[in-house]
N, C-alpha and C positions, 0 to 999 in steps of 0.2 A: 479325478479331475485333471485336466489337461497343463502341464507345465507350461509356467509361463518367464520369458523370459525378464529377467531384474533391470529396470528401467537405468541402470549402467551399464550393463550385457548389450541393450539395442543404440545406447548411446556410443556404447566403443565404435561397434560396428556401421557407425553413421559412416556413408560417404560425403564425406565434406568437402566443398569446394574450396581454395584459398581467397581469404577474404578481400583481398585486392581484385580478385575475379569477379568474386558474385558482388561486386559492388559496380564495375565497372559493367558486367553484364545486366545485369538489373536494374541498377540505379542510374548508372549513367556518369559515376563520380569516378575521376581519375586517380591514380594513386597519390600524387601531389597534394592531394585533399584529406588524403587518409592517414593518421600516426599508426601506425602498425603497433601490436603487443601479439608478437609474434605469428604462427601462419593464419592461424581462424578468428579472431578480434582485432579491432578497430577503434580508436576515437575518430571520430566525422571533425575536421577541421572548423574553429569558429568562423574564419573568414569566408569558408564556402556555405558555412550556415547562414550569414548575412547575405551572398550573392542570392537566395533561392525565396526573399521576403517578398517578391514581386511576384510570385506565380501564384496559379490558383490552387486553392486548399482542394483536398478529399474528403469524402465523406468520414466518419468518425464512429463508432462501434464502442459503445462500452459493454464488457464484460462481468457481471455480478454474480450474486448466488444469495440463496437459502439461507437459513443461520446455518452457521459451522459446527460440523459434528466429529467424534471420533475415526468416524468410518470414512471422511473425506468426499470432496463434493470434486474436486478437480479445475478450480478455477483458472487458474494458469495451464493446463491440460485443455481446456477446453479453448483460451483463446490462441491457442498455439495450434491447436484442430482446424477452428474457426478460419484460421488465416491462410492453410493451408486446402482446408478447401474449396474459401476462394478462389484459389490461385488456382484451384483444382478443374473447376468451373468458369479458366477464362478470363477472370477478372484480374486487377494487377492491385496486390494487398499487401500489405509489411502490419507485424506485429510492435509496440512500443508497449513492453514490459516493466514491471519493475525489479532491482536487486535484489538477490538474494541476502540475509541478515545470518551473520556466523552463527548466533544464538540461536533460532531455530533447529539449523542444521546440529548442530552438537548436542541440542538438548532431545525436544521429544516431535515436533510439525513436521520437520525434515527441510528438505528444499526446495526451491521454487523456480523449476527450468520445466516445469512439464513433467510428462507420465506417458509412458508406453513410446504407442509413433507417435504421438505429440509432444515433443521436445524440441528446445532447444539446445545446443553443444557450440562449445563442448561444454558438456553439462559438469566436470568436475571442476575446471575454471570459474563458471561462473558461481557455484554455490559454495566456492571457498572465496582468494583471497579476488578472483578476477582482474582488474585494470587496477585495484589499488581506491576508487573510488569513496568507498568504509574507513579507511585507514585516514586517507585526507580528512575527510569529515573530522573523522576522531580526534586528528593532530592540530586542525584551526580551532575545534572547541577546547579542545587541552591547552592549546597558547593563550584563549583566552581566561582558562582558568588560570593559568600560572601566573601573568599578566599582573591579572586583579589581586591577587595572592600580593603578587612584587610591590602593586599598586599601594595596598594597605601597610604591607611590610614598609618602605621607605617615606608616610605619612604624605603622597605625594595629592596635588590638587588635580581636582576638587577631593575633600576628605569622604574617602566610603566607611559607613558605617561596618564595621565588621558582623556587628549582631543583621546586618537585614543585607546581607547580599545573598544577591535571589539566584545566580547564577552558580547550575549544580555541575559535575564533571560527569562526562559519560566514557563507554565503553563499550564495545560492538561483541559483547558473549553475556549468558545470563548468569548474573552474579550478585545472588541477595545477600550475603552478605554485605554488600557496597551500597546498600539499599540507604543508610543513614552511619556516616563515621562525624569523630570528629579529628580535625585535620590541625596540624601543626603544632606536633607534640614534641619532646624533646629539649624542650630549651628555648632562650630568646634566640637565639639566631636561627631560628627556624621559623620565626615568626608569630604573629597572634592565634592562638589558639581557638578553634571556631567550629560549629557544625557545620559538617560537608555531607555531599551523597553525590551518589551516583546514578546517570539511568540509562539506559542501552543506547547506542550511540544512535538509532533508527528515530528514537524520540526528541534525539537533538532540535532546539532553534536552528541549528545550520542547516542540519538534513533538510527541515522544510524550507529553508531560505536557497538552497539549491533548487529546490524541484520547484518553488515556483518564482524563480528568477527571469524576467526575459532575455538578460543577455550580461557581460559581464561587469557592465558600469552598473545596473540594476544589483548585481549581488553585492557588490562592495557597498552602493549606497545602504543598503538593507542591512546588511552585515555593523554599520555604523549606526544603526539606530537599536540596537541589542540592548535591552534593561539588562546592566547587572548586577547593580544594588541601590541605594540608598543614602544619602548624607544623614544628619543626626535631625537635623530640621525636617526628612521627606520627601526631597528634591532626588529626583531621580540621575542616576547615573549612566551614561551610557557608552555602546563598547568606544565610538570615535571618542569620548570624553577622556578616556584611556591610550587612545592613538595604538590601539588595538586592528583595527578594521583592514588596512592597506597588509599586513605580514599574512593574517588570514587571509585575505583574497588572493594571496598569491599562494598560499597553499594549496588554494582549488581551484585554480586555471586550469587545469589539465582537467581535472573531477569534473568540470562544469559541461564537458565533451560528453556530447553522446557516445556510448557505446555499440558499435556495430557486430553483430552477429549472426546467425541464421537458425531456420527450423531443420530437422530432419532430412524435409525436401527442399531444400536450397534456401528457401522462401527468407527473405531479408529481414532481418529483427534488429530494433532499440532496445536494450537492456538500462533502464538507468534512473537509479534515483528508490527512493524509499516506498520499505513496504508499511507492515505493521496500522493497518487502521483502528486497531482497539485503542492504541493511546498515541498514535502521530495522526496525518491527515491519508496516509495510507494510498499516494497514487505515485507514480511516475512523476517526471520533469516534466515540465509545460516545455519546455526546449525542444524535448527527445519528441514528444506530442507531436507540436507545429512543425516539427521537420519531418518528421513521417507523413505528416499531411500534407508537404509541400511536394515529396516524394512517390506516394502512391494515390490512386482511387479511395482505397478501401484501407482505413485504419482501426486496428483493432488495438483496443486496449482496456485495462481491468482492474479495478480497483478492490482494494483489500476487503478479505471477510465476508458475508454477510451485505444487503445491500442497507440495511440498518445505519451501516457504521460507513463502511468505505463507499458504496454508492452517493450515500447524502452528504457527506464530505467530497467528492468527487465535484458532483453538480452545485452544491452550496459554498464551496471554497476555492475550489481549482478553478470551474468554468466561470463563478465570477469574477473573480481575480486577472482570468487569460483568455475572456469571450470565448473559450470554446463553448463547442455545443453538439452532442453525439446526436445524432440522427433515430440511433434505435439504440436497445437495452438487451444484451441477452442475460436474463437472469437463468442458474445453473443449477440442477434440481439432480437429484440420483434418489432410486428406491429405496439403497440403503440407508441414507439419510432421514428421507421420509419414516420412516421403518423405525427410527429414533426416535421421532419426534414423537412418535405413535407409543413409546414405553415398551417396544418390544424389547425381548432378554437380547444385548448384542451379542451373546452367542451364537443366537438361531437367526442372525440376517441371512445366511443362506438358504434359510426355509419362504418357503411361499407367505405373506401374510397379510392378506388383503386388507383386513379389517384397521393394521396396522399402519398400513398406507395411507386409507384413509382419513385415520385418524391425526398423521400425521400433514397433512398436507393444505392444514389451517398456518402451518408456519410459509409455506409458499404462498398460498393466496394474499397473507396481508404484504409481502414482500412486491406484488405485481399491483397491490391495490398503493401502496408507499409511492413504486415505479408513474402512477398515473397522475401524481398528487402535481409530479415537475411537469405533466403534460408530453410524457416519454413514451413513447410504442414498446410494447415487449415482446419477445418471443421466448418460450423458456427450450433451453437445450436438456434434454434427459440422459446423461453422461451415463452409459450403459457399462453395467457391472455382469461378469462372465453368468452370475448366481441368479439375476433379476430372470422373471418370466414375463409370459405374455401377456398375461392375465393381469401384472402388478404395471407392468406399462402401458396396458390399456385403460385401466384404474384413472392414470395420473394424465394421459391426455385427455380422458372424456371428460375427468373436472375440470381442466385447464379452459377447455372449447365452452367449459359451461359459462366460465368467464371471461368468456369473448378474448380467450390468449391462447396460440396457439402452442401448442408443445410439440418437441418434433425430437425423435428418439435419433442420439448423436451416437457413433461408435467410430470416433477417434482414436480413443486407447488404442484400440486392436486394429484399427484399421488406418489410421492418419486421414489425410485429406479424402480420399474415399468415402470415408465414412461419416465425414462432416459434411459431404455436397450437398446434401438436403434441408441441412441446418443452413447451410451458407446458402441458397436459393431460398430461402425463407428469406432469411436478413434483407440483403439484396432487394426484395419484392417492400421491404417495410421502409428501406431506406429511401430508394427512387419514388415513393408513393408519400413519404411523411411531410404532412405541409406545416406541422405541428411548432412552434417558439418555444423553446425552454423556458420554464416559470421557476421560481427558488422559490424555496419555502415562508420564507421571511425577506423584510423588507433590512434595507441597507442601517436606515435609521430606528431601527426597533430596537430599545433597550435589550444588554446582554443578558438580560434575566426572563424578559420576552422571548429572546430566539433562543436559549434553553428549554423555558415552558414549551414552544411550538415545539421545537424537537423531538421533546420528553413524551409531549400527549399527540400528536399528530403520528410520528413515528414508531416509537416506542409502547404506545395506547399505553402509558402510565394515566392513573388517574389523580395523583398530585405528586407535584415536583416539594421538595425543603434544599434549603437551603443551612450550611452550617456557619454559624457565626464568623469564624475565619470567611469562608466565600463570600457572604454578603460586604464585610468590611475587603475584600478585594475588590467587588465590582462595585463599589462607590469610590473606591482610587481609581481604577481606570476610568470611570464616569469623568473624575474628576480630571482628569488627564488626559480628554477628549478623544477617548480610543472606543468611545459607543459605536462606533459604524462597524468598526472590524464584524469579521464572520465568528462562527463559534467551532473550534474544536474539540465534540466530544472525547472522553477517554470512558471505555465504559467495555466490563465483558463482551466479547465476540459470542459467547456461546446461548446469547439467550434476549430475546427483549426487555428483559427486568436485567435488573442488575444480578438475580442471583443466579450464576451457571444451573444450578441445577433446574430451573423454572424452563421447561423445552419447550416445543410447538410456538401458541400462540398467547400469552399469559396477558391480559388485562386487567383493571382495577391495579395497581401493582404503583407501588410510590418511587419515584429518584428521586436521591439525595444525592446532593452537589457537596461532597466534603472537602472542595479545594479548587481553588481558581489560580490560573496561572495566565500572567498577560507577554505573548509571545510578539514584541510591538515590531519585529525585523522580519516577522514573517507574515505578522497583522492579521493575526486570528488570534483570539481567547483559545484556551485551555480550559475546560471544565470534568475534572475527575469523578467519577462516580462512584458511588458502591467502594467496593475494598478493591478495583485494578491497578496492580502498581505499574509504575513507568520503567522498571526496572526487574524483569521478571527474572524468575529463579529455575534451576534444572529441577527436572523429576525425579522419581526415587533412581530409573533405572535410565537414564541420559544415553541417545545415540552414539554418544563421544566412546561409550563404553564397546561399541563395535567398529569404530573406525581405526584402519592401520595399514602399514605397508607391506603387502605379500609379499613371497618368495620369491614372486615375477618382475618383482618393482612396481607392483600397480597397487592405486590405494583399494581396500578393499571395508565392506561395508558400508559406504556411502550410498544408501539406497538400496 
């Protein structure tokens, strides 16, 4: 088999333009506009983000996939392809990504910059600590932990109940142990003794109050309405009730900047804002969004996971919240994937297995059948693996055509923009042609236990949802506390439409249970946990972190 070079081999090797360049050559943006973090990254100034509210928007390009399997579907690969070979074809495109999360990288998913020629760099910046972006986050919700802490420690008003403060601390690496402590041990001068936990810092209230802020007086107001505990009577607390809100928003003025970067082939990229759709809302910043779109034609952008999970949070929370509305869908499909879903041994994905393909590729169909429920156009990209044959691609476009979606075999990996122009002439033909309105699933006013059920069985094709005593007594407090309109954010496995990983393809009849409601009232979506996924996940037996280190050359090594 043909050696391939390690998607940090072709990222060294990137010629990269300075970013003062490719900004001013592409964009149009003067250096005066730009914070520099040194030669190839950028923050985009907020006052030139408000100079550019008068222009006409771009079109808009979501990016999805398949359920997530071991063997990798390439979503972030694919839209970094996408973009390039628009650009390849003439069209003027920027990609707006999301952050890469420490915890992936050091544990077992990896990172999220791209694969092969589809990348963006420099790719060891951004999948480590980058602009610093994580670290903010982490440092305003730890102020507000401490705060609240100080809060109860000096009996200050209004009184927080100590037993029912709701606000947990995070941290941006995976760390089960942190899963459930309890905090202020030691003595009275350390304060009251309580249960605490922790959940990765991607799942933060803040995270999502950053990404979908529209500008900085919107985050500070949202920041001020953070529940974070309870008086003894019920009366809710909140973070301004604390005079909490103003020191955090200034810890992320800088954060709240888009991040400027580029592809492979010059092609300008947003980097900014969170991933993780199994248990946050899993998209980029509505900031980093609208500014790509005030910037280019053609934006391409990709929500976490599975279209299950980060697609329907995409369109059901993001684009109601911040009126967007993507023109087309490209949902992300690979053989070897299929080839899972179908129960093949993952040993033998490199074998031919038609039958297997087949078999799996009821997990795609209900994912395009999901895609048409919001009244969205799709085209599935078939992200080509060195191993795949002709015979297993032919398989998967003649089903696709049977349900009037076309599939179009991409070979970005190995080829970059090249090798996506026929995906990207696809899109392009779906977008100038779609006369189609965005539909949501659910109405504004539909009880939060309603826009569960629709989720659960519309999506999901569960055939009953339960609910656990704790969750029902949450959604009658927020009932009761006028927060029925909010959206709903699932938390629930990536790997499978039931809640149990191991249930592949396409499983129906299959019950959710809601064992936990969390009301996120600063970012104004419910939380609803499912099944056993914690908000706070743990390394594998055998954690990436275990090959990461600094060679003899100075350069890091094992990162990819």
């Amino acid at each position: 088999m043909t050696d391939y070079k390690s998607d940090l081999e072709i990222a060294r090797l990137a010629d990269k333009q300075k970013i003062t360049n490719l900004a001013k050559e592409r964009l149009s943006i003067d250096s005066d506009s730009l914070i520099p973090y040194g030669h190839y990254k950028a923050k985009l100034d907020s006052d030139y983000i408000k100079s550019n509210e008068s222009k006409p928007e771009g079109k808009l390009i979501l990016v999805t996939a398949m359920t997530p399997t071991t063997a990798g579907e390439g979503k972030t690969t694919t839209s970094v392809g996408l973009t390039d070979g628009l650009n390849h074809i003439g069209k003027n495109a920027m990609v707006a990504l999301r952050e890469p999360s420490l915890g992936p990288c050091f544990g077992m998913k990896g990172g999220a910059a791209g694969g092969g020629y589809a990348q963006v760099v420099p790719m060891e910046d951004i999948n480590l600590h980058f602009t610093g972006d994580f670290h903010a986050i982490t440092s305003a919700h730890m102020l507000l932990s401490a705060m609240v802490d100080n809060h109860i420690y000096w009996n200050l008003e209004p009184n927080i109940d100590s037993r029912r403060v709701s606000w947990r601390r995070v941290v941006d690496m995976n760390d089960r142990a942190l899963r459930t402590i309890t905090s202020s041990l030691g003595g009275i001068a350390n304060g009251f003794s309580r249960e605490d936990g922790f959940d990765i810092t991607v799942a933060s209230e803040v995270m999502a109050i950053l990404c979908l802020s529209k500008d900085f007086d919107d985050l500070t107001n949202r920041l001020g309405k953070i529940i974070v505990g309870y008086t003894r009577d019920l009366k809710p607390i909140f973070c301004n009730d604390i005079k909490a809100d103003g020191a955090m928003a200034v810890l992320l003025k800088d954060a709240l900047q888009p991040n400027l970067v580029q592809t492979l082939e010059n092609n300008p990229a947003f980097i900014h804002g969170g991933p993780f759709a199994n248990i946050a809302h899993g998209c980029n910043t509505v900031i980093a969004t609208k500014t790509a779109l005030k910037l280019a034609d053609y934006v391409v952008t990709e929500a976490g996971f599975g279209a299950d999970l980060g697609a329907e949070k995409f369109l059901n929370i993001k684009c109601r919240k911040s009126g967007l509305s993507p023109s087309c869908a490209v949902v992300v499909a690979t053989v070897r994937a299929l080839k899972l879903h179908g129960n093949v041994d993952p040993k033998k994905l490199s074998e031919e297995n038609l039958k297997a393909v087949e078999d799996g590729l009821p997990n795609l169909i209900r994912h395009l059948e999901n895609l048409a429920k919001f009244g969205l156009p799709t085209v599935v990209a078939l992200n080509r693996f060195p191993t795949d044959t002709e015979d297993e691609i032919k398989k998967v476009i003649e089903v696709c055509n049977s349900f009037n979606v076309e599939a179009v075999l991409a070979e970005h990996w190995a080829k970059g923009g090249e090798g996506a122009a026929n995906l990207a002439e696809k899109v392009v033909n779906i977008v100038e042609n779609n006369k189609d309105k965005l539909k949501f699933l659910y109405e504004d006013n539909d009880s939060p236990q309603k826009k569960i059920e629709i989720i659960s069985k519309e999506i999901y094709r569960a055939s009953n949802v339960s609910f656990s005593q704790q969750a029902l007594k949450k959604l009658n407090e927020i009932s009761s506390m006028g927060y029925d309109h909010f959206p709903v954010c699932m938390a629930k496995t990536q790997y499978s439409f039931s809640t149990d990983p191991s249930q592949k393809c396409a499983p129906i009849d299959h019950e959710i249970n809601i064992r936990e409601v969390r009301l996120s009232a600063g970012a104004e979506f419910i939380v609803a946990i499912a099944g056993d996924i914690m908000t706070m996940p743990g390394l594998p037996k055998k954690p990436a972190a275990y090959e990461v280190k600094i060679g003899d050359d100075g350069k890091i090594q094992g990162l990819f």
